[in-house]
Structure formats: C-alpha cells, structure tokens
C-alpha positions in Angstrom: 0.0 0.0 0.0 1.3 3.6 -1.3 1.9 5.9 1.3 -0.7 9.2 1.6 1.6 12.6 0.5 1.5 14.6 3.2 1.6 18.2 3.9 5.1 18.5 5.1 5.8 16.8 1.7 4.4 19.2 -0.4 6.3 21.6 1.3 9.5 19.7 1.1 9.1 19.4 -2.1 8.1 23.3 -3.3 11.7 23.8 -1.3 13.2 22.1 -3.8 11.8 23.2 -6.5 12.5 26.6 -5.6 16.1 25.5 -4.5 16.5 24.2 -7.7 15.4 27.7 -9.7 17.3 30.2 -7.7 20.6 27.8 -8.2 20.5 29.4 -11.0 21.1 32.8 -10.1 23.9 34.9 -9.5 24.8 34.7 -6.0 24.7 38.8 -5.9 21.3 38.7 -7.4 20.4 36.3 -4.7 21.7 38.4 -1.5 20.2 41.4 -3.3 17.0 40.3 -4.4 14.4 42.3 -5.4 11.3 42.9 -4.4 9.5 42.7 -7.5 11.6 39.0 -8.4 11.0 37.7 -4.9 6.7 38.6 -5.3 6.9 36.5 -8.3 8.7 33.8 -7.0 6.6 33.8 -4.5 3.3 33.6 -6.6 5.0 31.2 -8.2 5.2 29.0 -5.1 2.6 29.9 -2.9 2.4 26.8 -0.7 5.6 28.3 1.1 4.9 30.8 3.5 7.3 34.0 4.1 9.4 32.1 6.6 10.3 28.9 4.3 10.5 31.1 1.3 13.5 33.0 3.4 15.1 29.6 4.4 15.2 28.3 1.1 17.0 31.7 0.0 19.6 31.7 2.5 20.1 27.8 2.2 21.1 28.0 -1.7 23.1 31.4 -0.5 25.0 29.1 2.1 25.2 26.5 -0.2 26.7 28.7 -3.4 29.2 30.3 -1.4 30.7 27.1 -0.1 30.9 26.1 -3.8 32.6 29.7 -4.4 35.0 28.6 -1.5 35.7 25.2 -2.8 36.6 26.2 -6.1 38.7 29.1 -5.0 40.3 26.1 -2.7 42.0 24.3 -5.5 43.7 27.7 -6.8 45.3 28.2 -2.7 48.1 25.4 -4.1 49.1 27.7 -7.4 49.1 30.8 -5.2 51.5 29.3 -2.3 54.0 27.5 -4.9 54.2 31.0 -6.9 55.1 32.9 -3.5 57.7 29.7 -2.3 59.0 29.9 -6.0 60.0 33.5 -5.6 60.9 34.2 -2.1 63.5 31.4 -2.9 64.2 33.1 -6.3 64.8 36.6 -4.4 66.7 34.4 -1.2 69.0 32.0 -3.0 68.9 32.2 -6.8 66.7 30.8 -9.3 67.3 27.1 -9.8 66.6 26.1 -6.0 63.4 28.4 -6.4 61.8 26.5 -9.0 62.7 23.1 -7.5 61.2 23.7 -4.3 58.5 25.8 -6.1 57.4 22.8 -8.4 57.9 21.0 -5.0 55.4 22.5 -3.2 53.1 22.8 -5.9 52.9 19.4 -6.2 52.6 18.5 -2.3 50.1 21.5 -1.7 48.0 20.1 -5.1 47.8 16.8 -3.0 46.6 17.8 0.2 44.7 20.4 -0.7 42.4 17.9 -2.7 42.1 15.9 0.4 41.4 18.4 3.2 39.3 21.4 3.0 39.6 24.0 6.2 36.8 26.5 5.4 38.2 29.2 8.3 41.8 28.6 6.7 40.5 29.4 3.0 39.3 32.9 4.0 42.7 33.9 5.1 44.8 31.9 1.9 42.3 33.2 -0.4 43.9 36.7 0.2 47.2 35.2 -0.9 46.0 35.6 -4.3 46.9 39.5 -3.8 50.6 38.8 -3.4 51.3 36.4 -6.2 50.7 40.1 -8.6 53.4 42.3 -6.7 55.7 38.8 -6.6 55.8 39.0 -10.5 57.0 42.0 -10.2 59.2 41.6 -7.8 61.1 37.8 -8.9 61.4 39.8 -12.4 63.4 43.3 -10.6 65.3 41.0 -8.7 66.2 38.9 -12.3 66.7 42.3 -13.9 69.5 42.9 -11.4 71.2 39.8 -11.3 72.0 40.3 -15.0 68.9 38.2 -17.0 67.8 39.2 -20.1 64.5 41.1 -20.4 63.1 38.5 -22.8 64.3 35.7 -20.2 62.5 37.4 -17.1 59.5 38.0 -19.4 59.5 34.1 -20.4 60.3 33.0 -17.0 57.6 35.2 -15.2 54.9 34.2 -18.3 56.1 30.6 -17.7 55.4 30.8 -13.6 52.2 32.0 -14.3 50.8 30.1 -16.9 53.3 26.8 -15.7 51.8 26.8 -12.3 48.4 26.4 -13.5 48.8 23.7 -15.9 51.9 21.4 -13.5 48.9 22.1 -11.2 46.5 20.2 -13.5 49.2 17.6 -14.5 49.9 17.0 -10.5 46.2 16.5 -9.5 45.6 14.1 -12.3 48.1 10.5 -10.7 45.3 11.7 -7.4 42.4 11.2 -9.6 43.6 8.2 -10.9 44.4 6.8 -8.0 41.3 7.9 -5.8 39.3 6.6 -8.6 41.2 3.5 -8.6 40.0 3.2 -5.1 36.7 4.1 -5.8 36.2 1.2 -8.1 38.0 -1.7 -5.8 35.6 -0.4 -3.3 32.8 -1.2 -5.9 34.1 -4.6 -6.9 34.9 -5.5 -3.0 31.0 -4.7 -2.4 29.5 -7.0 -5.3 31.5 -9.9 -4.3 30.6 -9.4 -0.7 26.9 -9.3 -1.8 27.1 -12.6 -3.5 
C-alpha cells in the first residue's frame, strides 16, 4: 500500500523546487533580491509561506558560497608554490626556487584535494593578492642579477601560466588513484553481496 503525501511533503518538495530555480542565479542577485523577483517567485510558489521562502534563499546562498569557496580552494596550491618559487628566487637564486617551487606545488596540489579547512580558505584566499606584486618583484630582482628582459619576461609568463597547468598535471596520478580506489571499493561490495 502507497503511502498518503502529506503536507510536510508538499512543502518539502516546493523547497526544492524553488532550490532548484534560484541555483540558478547569480549569488549577488540572490543576496540582493528584489522585491519585485521575490513577489513573483513567491506567486509562483505559494504553498511556502514567508518564513520557508527565506530559508530556502539563504540555504542555496550558504550552499553557493561554499561552492565559491571550494573552487577558490583548489587555486590556494598555485598561489602558495608561486610565493615559495619567488621568495627562494629573491633568497638564494633561481634554480633552488623553481625546485622547491614545483615541489610545493605538487605536495600542496595533493593535500589540498584531500582536506578542506573553510576558516583557513578565507585567510589563503587573500594570498592571491601577493602572487601580482611577486611578478613584479622575482622579475626586478632577475633584472638585477644580470637576465635578459626577454628571459624574465619568459620565466615570469612561464610561472604563471606553468603553475596552473603542472597544477593540473599534478592533481591528475590523485584522480587516478582515488578513482582507482573508488572502483575496488565497488568490486569488494559486489563480491561481498554474493
């Protein structure tokens, strides 16, 4: 026998359904919005009363800035190797600064696909800031030990665009692997089942 729908149900799912249209705003149109969008949402959905309406709204706003924060997460790694590679560029010369830089790219690519500290993100985020006047800073401190302008041009170019894509090349043997895992957790499961 088929379970009655009840109220709460209806409710539940109007949420979602409203959820599932304003994910597909802006997240500034969703702090910010107005009065005459939210009256038609609202006729729109009229099961949900004022209260529900403004729990569903702040629930997708929660949930798109934690999606805002988890992509800005995987750039924290590029941003951290860029500021190793040249405070060891500036410190001891350029050959130790790109080891340890591609280094720590690669170890920071790692972990940070593994852990995710929300409170830590807000303060690395701002890091981002420091990788501009670090360009300009690796390439005076080039300029004076004797490099070529072409070469600090090619070797700032090649930090910035380099980082990125060593960044995508170092997450991909962690992808492999975790979907490795993923699967031989699978298999382990059907064979248990039978």
């Amino acid at each position: 026998m088929q379970r009655k729908p009840s109220r709460s149900d209806a409710h539940t799912e109007m949420g979602r359904q409203l959820a599932s249209q304003l994910y597909d705003y802006k997240l500034g149109e969703l702090v910010n919005l107005s009065p005459a969008e939210k009256s038609k949402l609202e006729a729109k959905f009229p099961q949900l009363d004022e209260a529900e309406f403004g729990y569903v709204v702040e629930q997708v706003i929660a949930a798109r800035r934690y999606e805002q924060e988890r992509v800005g997460w995987q750039a924290v790694p590029h941003d951290l190797a860029v500021l190793v590679f040249v405070a060891l560029t500036c410190l001891v010369n350029l050959r130790v600064g790109a080891i340890v830089g591609v280094g720590a790219l690669v170890l920071l690519e790692g972990l940070f696909q593994f852990y995710f500290v929300r409170p830590m993100y807000r303060f690395l985020s701002a890091l981002v800031w420091l990788t501009y006047p670090a360009y300009v800073l690796v390439a005076y401190v080039l300029y004076h030990r004797g490099y070529a302008p072409v070469l600090i041009v090619a070797i700032v170019a090649l930090t910035w665009g380099g980082s990125y894509v060593f960044g995508i090349v170092a997450r991909l043997p962690l992808h492999l692997f975790l979907e490795a895992r993923a699967k031989g957790a699978e298999e382990a499961a059907k064979r248990k089942r039978r």
